[in-house]
C-alpha positions in Angstrom: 68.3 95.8 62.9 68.7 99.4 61.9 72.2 100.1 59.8 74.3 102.0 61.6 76.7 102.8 59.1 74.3 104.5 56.6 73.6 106.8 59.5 77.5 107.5 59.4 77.7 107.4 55.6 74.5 110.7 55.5 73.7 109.0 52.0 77.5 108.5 50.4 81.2 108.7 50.7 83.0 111.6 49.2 85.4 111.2 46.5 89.2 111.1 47.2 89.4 114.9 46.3 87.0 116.1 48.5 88.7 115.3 51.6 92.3 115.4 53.2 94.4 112.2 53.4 94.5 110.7 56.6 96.9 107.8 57.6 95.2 105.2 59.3 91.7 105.8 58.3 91.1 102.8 56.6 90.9 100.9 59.8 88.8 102.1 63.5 90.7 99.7 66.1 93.9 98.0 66.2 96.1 96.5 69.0 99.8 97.5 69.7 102.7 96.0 71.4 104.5 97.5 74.0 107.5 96.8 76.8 106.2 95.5 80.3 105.2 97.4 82.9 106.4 95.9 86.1 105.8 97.0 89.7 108.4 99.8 91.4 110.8 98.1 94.0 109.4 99.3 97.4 107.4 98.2 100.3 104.3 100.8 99.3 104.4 99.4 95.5 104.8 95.7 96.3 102.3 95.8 99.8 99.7 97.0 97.2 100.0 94.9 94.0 100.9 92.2 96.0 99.7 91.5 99.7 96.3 94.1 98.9 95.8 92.6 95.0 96.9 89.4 94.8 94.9 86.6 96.4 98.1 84.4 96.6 100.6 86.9 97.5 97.5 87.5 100.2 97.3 83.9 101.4 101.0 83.4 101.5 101.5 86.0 104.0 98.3 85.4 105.8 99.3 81.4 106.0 102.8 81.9 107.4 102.1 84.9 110.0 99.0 83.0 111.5 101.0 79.8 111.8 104.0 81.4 113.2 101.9 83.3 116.0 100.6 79.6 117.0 103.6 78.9 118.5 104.2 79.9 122.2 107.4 81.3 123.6 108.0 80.1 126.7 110.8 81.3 129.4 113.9 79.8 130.4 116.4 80.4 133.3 119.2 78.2 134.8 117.7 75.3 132.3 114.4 75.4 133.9 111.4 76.2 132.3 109.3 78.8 134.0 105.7 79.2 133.7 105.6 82.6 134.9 108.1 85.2 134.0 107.9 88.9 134.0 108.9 88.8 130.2 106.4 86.5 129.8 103.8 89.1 131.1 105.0 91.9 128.7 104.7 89.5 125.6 101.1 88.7 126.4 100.2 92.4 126.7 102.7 94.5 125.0 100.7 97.6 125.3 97.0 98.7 125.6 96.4 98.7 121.9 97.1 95.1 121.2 97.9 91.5 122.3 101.2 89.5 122.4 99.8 87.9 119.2 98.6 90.6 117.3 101.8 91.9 117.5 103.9 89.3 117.0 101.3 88.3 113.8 102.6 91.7 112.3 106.5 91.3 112.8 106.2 88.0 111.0 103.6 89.8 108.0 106.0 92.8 107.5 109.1 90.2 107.4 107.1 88.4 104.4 106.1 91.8 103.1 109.0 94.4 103.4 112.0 91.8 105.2 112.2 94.5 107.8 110.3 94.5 111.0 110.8 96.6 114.2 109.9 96.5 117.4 109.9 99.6 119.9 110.5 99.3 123.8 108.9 101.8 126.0 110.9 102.0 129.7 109.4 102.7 133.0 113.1 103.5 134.5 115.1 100.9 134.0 112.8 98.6 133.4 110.7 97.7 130.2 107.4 98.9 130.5 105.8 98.3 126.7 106.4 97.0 123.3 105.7 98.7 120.2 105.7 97.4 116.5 106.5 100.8 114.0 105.8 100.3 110.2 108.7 99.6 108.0 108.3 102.2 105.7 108.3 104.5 108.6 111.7 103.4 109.8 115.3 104.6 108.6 118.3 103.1 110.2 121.0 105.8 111.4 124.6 104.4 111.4 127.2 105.4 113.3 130.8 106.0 112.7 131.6 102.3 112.5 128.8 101.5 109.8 126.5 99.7 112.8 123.0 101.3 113.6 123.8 103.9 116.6 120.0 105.1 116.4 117.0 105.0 114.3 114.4 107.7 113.1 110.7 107.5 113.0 108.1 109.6 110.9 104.9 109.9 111.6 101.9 112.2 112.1 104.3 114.4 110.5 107.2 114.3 113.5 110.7 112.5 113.3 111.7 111.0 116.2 115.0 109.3 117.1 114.9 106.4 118.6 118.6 105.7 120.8 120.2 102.0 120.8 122.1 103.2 124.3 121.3 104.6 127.8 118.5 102.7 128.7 118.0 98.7 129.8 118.0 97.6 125.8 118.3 99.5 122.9 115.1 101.2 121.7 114.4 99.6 118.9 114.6 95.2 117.4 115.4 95.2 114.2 114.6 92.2 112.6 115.7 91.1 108.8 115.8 89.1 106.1 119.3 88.7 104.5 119.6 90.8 101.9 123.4 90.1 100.1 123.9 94.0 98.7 122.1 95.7 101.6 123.9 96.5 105.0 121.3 97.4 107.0 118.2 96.4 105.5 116.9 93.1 104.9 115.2 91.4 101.5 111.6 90.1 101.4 110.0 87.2 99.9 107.9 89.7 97.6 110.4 91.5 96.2 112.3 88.1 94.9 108.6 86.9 93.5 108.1 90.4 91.8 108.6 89.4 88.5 105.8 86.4 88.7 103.4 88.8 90.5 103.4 91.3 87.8 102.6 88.2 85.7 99.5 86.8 87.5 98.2 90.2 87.8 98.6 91.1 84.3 96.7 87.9 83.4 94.1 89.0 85.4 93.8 92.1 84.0 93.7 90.5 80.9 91.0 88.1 81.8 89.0 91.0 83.3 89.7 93.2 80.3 87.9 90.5 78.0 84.8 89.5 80.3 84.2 93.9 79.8 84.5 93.5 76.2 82.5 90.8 75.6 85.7 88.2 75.6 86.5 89.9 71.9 89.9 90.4 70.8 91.8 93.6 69.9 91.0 94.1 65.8 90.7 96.6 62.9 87.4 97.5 61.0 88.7 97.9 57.5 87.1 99.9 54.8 88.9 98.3 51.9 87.0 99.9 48.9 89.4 101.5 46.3 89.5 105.0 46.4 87.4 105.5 49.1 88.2 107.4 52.4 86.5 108.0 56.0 86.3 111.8 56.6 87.9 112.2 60.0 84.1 113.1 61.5 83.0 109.6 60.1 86.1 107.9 61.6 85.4 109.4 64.9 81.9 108.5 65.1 82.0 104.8 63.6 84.8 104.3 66.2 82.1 105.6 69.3 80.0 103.5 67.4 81.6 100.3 68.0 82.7 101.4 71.3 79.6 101.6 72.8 77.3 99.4 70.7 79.7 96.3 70.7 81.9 96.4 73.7 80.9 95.1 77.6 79.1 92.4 79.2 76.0 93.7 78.4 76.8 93.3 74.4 78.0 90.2 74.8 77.2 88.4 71.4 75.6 90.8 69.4 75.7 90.2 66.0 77.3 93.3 64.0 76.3 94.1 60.5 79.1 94.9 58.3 78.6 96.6 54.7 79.6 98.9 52.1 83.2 97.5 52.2 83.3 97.3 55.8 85.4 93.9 57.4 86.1 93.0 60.7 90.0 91.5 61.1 90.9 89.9 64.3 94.2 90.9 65.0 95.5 90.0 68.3 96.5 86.8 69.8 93.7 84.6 71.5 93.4 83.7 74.9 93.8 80.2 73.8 97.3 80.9 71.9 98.4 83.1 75.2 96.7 80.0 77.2 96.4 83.0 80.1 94.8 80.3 83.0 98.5 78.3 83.1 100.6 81.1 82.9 98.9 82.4 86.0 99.1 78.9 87.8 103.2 79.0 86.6 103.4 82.8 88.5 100.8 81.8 91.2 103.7 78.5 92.0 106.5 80.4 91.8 105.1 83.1 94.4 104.3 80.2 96.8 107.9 78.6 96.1 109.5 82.7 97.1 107.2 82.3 100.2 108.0 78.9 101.1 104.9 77.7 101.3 103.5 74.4 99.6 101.6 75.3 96.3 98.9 72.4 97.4 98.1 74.6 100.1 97.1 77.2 97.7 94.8 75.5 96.3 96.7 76.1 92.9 96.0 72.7 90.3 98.8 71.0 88.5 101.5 70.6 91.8 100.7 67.7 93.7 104.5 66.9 95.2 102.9 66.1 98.5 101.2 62.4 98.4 98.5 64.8 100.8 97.4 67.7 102.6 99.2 66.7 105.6 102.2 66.6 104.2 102.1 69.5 102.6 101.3 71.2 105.6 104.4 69.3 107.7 106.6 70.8 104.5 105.5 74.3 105.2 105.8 74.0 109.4 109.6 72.3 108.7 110.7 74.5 105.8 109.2 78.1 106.6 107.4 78.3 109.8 110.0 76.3 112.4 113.1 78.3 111.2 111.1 81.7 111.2 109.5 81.4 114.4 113.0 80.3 116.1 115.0 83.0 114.7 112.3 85.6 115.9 112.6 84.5 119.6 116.5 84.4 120.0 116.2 88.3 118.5 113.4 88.7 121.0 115.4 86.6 123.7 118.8 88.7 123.1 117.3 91.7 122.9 115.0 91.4 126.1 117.5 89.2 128.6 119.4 91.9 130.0 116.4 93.9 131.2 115.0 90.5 132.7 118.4 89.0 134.3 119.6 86.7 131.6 116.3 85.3 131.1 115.8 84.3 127.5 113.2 83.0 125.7 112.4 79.7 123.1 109.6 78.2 121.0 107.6 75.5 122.3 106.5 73.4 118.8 105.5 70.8 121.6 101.5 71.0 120.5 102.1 71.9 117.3 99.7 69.1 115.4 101.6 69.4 112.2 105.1 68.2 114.0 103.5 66.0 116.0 105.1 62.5 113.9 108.5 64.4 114.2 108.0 64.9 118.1 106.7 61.2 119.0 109.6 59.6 116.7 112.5 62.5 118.8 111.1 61.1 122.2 111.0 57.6 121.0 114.7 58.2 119.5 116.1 59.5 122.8 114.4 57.7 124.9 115.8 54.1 123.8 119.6 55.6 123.9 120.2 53.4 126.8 123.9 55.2 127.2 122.2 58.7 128.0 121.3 59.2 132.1 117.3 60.2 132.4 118.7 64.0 133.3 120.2 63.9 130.1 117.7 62.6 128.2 115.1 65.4 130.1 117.2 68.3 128.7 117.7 66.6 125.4 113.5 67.1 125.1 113.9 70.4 126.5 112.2 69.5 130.1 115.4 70.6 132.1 117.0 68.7 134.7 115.6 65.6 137.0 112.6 66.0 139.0 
């Protein structure tokens, strides 16, 4: 293997006198510490390094929206169940751009993603005529002189609109929320309280990817450690290209390097075995799923199994996350909506749900053995109304 170094030597050092004092040119390549880098608080900065980087933050997200916009919501009136409604009509087609779930799939992904989601209604006279969903970040909440919303504004496409809460069948504009304890008018998502363990996991597999590029080598110093002697600054420049691009990358991966004339390689940095990168990333990858709500089991993620099973693990994310989300989504729907559909108001139906099914067959089998309830009561106990 040809010697490099010689090349960089051109047939000798110089003495000491023959060349400036540099500090730091005994070594090429060393590693530094420095304070974290974590992600800026905001939807743009967390939607990116989380839901579009982060395969968990991804799959959380993904797992609860699609679940949630399983559920139908049916119509009630007078206690009766009614299978054809004219709020039921606008819900399956909300506008010509998309279907009842595609929008409903996106209120309950920006809830997980920015604990704000908002919902637009478009009136045909005094009647409600389309639904729109509008982008958080898009959205700013306009209080009035007692500190509730009066109106909101939208930006888009370079316009501001304002967007009335009075003078038409409902206010303009659902605004849904996640409580948020020091915010008045906007709510908190799950991302923002998992930000610290997402800056982790991706940090680790940065790390990972950083190694795998270099070869999996870690951060060092070349030392020239013969007394007296000195690299010119052109020699320090050109042993460090040197190394760079005849020892770092994949395709380098172990290739011997021939060290002489005083020349030793000193490891420097901490191994990926002392940083033991793959748990820390399963630690951050469970406490993102445990911000979320959702079972880490589900995930996929190894060292977690609370859940004797899969199926329990999935009941434990319908009972803990989904049920509550998806109810609280359709009384805000329902209050919001009734008054342009004469008191109608809407309600999940978790009847064909398979993950609830134990809970459902053990409910009916509860209530229908209480020999003191009448059958009428019983039927509005399950939800079915009164007697037929």
């Amino acid at each position: 293997m040809p010697n490099w170094f010689n090349r960089l030597r051109g047939g000798g050092l110089r003495s000491p006198d023959e060349t400036k004092s540099h500090a730091g040119q005994g070594f090429v390549s060393i590693a530094q510490l420095s304070g974290a880098n974590w992600t800026g608080r905001g939807f743009t900065s967390l939607a990116r390094e989380g839901y579009q980087r982060n395969p968990i933050v991804y799959r959380c997200v993904r797992l609860i929206a699609e679940a949630a916009t399983r559920v139908p919501l049916v119509a009630r009136q007078d206690d009766q169940r009614l299978n054809a409604h004219p709020m039921l009509d606008l819900l399956a087609r909300p506008n010509p751009h998309q279907s009842g779930s595609e929008m409903l799939e996106a209120v309950y992904a920006y809830l997980q993603t920015a604990g704000n989601a908002y919902l637009q209604a478009v009136f045909d006279g005094e009647n409600v005529a389309g639904l729109y969903g509008l982008r958080p970040d898009r959205v700013r909440v306009i209080p009035g002189a007692d500190g509730w919303p009066e109106a909101f504004s939208y930006t888009a496409g370079g316009r501001t609109q304002r967007l009335q809460q009075h003078g038409g069948p409902v206010g303009q504009v659902l605004h849904l929320t996640l409580f948020d304890p020091i915010d008045d008018h906007y709510g908190m998502a799950p991302i923002e309280a998992a930000q610290t363990s997402l800056d982790i996991h991706n940090a680790a597999s940065a790390w990972n990817k950083a190694l795998l590029d270099n070869a999996a080598r870690p951060s060092g110093a070349l030392v020239y450690s013969i007394d007296g002697g000195r690299l010119t600054p052109e020699q320090f420049d050109r042993l460090k290209t040197e190394l760079e691009e005849g020892f770092a990358g994949a395709a380098n991966a172990g290739r011997p390097m021939v060290l002489e004339g005083g020349l030793d390689w000193k490891s420097i940095a901490l191994s990926p075995r002392d940083m033991d990168f793959i748990e820390a990333k399963n630690a951050a990858a469970r406490d993102i799923a445990l911000a979320f709500g959702v079972p880490p089991m589900l995930l996929g993620i190894p060292g977690d199994n609370t859940y004797s099973n899969l199926v329990e693990a999935n009941r434990a994310l319908w009972r803990q996350t989904v049920v509550p989300l998806v109810r609280r989504v359709a009384e805000e729907l329902s209050g919001w909506l009734a008054p342009a559909f004469e008191g109608a108001r809407l309600e999940a139906n978790f009847d064909d749900v398979e993950a609830l099914a134990e809970d459902r067959a053990a409910m009916w089998e509860r209530i229908g053995n209480a020999s003191f309830l009448s059958d009428t009561e019983k039927r509005k106990l399950l939800g079915l109304g009164g007697a037929q």
